[in-house]
N, C-alpha and C positions, 0 to 999 in steps of 0.2 A: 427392428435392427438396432443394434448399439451404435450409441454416437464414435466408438471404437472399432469398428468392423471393416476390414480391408473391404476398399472397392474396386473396380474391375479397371483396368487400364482403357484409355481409348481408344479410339481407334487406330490411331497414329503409335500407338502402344506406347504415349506419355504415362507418367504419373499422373494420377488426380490430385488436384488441390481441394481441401476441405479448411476451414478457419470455423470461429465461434456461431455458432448454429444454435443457442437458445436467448433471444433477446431479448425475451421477459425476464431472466437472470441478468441480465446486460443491464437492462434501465432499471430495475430494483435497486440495484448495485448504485447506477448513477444517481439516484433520486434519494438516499437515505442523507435524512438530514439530524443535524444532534444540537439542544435547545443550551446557548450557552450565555452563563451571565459573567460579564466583564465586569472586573470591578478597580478600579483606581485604587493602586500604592496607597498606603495611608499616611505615611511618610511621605509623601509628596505630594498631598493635598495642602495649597497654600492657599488656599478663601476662606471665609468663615464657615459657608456653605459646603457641607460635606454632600458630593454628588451622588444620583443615584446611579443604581447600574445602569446598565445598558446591555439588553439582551437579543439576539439573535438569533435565529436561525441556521444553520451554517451548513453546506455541503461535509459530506465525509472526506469527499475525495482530495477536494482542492488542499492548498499551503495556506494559512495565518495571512500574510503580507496580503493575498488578494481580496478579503475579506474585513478589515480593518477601518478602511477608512473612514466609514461612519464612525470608528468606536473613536479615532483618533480625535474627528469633529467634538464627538460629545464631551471627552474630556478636557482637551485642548485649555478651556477656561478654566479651569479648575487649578491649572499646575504655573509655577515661576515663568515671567516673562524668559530666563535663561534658558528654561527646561520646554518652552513650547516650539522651538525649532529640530527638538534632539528628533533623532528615529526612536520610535518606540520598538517594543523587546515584551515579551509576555514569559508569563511563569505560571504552574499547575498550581493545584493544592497543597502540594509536598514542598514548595517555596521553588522547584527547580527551573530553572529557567528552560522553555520551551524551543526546541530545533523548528525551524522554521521552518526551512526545508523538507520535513517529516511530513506527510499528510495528516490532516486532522483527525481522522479517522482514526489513525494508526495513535498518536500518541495517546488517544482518549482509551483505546482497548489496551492500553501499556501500564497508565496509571492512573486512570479514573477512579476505578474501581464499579466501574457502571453507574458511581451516583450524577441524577438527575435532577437540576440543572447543574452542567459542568462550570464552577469557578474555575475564573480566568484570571489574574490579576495583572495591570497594564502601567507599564513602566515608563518612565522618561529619562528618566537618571539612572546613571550607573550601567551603561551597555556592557552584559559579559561577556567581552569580545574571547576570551579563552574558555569561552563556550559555546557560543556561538555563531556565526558566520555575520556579516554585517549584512541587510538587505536593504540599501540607500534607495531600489525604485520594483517597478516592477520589472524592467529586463533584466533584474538580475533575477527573477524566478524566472524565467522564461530562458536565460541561459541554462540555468542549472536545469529545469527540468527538459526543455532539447538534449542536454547532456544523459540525464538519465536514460531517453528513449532511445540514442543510439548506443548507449552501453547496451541495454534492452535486445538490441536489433543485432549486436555482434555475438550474439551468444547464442540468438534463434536463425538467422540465418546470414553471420559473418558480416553483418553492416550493408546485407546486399538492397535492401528494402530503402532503409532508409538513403545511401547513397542515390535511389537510382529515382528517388521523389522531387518534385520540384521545387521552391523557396514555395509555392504557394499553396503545396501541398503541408509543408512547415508549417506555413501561416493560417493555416485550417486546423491543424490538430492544434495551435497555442491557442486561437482564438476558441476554439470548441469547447477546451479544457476551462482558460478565464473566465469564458463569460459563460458555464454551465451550460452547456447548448449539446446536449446529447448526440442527435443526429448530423449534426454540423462536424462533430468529433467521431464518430464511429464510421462516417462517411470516408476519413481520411484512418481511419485506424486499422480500419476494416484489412488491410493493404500489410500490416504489421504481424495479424492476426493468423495470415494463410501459414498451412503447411502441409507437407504431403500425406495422402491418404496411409493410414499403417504406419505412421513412423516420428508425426510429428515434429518439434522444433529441433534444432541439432540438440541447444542443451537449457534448459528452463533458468529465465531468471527468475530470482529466489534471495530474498534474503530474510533473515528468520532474527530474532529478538525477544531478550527476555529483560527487565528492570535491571539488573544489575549490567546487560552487554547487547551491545546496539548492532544494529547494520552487519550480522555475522552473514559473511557469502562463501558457499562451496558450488561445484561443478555438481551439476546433479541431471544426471539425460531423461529424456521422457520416457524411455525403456530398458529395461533390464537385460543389460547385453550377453549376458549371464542362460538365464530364464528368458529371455526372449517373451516376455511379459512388457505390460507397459508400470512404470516405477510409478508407487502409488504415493498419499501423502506419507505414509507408515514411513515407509523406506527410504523417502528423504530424508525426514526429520533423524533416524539414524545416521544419517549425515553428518551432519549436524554435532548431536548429541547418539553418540556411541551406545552408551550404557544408560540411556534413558531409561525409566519404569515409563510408561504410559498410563498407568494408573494413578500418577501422582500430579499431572500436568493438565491443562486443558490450553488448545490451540485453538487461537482464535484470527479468523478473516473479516474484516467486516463486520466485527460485532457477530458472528454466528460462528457452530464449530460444525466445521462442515468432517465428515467422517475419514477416519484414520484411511479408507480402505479404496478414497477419492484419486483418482488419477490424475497427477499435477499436470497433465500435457491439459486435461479440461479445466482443472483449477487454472491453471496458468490464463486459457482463452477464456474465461468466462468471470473469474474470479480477480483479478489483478488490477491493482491501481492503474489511473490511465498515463504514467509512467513505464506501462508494460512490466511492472515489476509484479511477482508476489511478492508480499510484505507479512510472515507470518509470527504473530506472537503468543509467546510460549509463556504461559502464566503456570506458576506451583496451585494445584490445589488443595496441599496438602502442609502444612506446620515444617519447617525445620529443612522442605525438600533442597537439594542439590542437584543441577541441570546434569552435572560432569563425573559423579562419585558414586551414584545409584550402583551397586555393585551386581543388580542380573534383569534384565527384563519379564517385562509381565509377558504373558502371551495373548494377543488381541485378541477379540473371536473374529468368527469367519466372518461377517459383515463388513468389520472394521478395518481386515488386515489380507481380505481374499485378494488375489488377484487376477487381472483379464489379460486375454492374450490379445494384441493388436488385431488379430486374424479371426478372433471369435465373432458370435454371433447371438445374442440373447434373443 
């Protein structure tokens, strides 16, 4: 039976609830880790001693800020008695300074380039506040990302979830999240995750990204009200980008490109940052490509682009 297959009302002739049902994609997802070497401004190396890296291990999922503090420890010596109180601030490869707030994950699949290990460069001087957000502790990741989940929760079902959780139900999905603790987090997330049998969230969060445009969000339902199909990832990304070629781009979640022909109501539960967001990035794989000017679509094959009806049944 498809994880999409209408089920039978109760007895009471409610709706069933169905949420994320494969957990081995659940903790793959939470367990992927990315091997990253930090390295000290060199321009703000004030000892004789030029330091070494300092390399890490790092969740995908988490922010920057919770991840740090050893890196700040090891350099801390190394930089102006002025410059060892500032907040630190990071920057990729390409010199640009790194959003905090992004998941690691996400900015590595935006502009790594896959290379292994990921330089980091760590900053003391010079914060680009008109870049990015200032992070003075951790409750301010912890506000922003509570923010995130109830934008998350008003768009799958109207904030009802989260309004109706308790502060220590809060205090379960922060701590699960901080301190990498799987089951500690899915125990309270689990709860975010439900939705009805054949129908799904009211409307998927989603927000999609490519190197030149960040954080793009459109309304996107988990079925085609149309076709009365359930809206695959094909069809959102047409969202998105209109006159996309598909042949030119590769989408990537998680480091993997999960197929055109995926149904975001299961990407959504199965696939999504634990911000409850999808977060997908749109990379050219092709010389010269344009996300917005592609002037006709390619046509997907049937794998990539088929669709299932919420009511069928493989």
């Amino acid at each position: 039976m498809s994880l999409f297959t209408q089920r039978p009302a109760n007895r009471k002739g409610q709706k069933r609830i169905r949420m994320a049902e494969d957990r081995e994609v659940l903790r793959e997802i939470w367990e992927a880790r990315l091997p990253v070497s930090f390295q000290l401004a060199q321009d703000e190396v004030a000892t004789l001693n030029v330091p070494e890296p300092f390399y890490l291990m790092v969740p995908r999922l988490l922010y920057f800020p919770l991840v740090t503090d050893k890196v700040r420890k090891h350099f801390i010596q190394y930089v102006s008695p002025e410059a060892s109180g500032r907040e630190i601030w990071l920057s990729d490869g390409n010199g640009q300074p790194i959003k905090w707030n992004y998941p690691i994950g996400l900015w590595f699949d935006l502009f790594a380039e896959g290379a292994l290990p990921w330089t980091v460069t760590v900053h003391f001087d010079g914060y680009p506040e008109d870049k990015i957000m200032r992070c003075s502790c951790k409750d301010t990741v912890r506000s922003q990302f509570m923010s995130y989940l109830k934008e998350a929760d008003a768009l799958k079902h109207k904030g009802n979830v989260m309004n109706c959780m308790q502060e220590k139900d809060h205090n379960q999905l922060w701590q699960g999240f901080q301190n990498d603790k799987f089951d500690q987090f899915w125990s309270a997330n689990k709860k975010l995750m439900e939705s009805v049998v054949g129908e799904g969230f009211r409307h998927i969060p989603i927000k999609c990204y490519t190197p030149e445009k960040l954080a793009m969000q459109r309304i996107v339902k988990p079925i085609d009200e149309t076709t009365g199909t359930w809206t695959t990832l094909h069809d959102a990304l047409l969202e998105f980008f209109p006159t996309i070629d598909f042949s030119t781009v590769r989408v990537i979640i998680h480091g993997v490109e999960p197929p055109l022909g995926t149904p975001v109501q299961w990407l959504s539960e199965h696939m999504s940052y634990p911000d409850n967001f999808l977060h997908l990035s749109v990379l050219p794989s092709t010389p010269g490509f344009s996300y917005f000017s592609t002037p006709s679509l390619s046509s997907p094959s049937t794998e990539s682009g088929s669709r299932v009806s919420p009511n069928s049944s493989s």
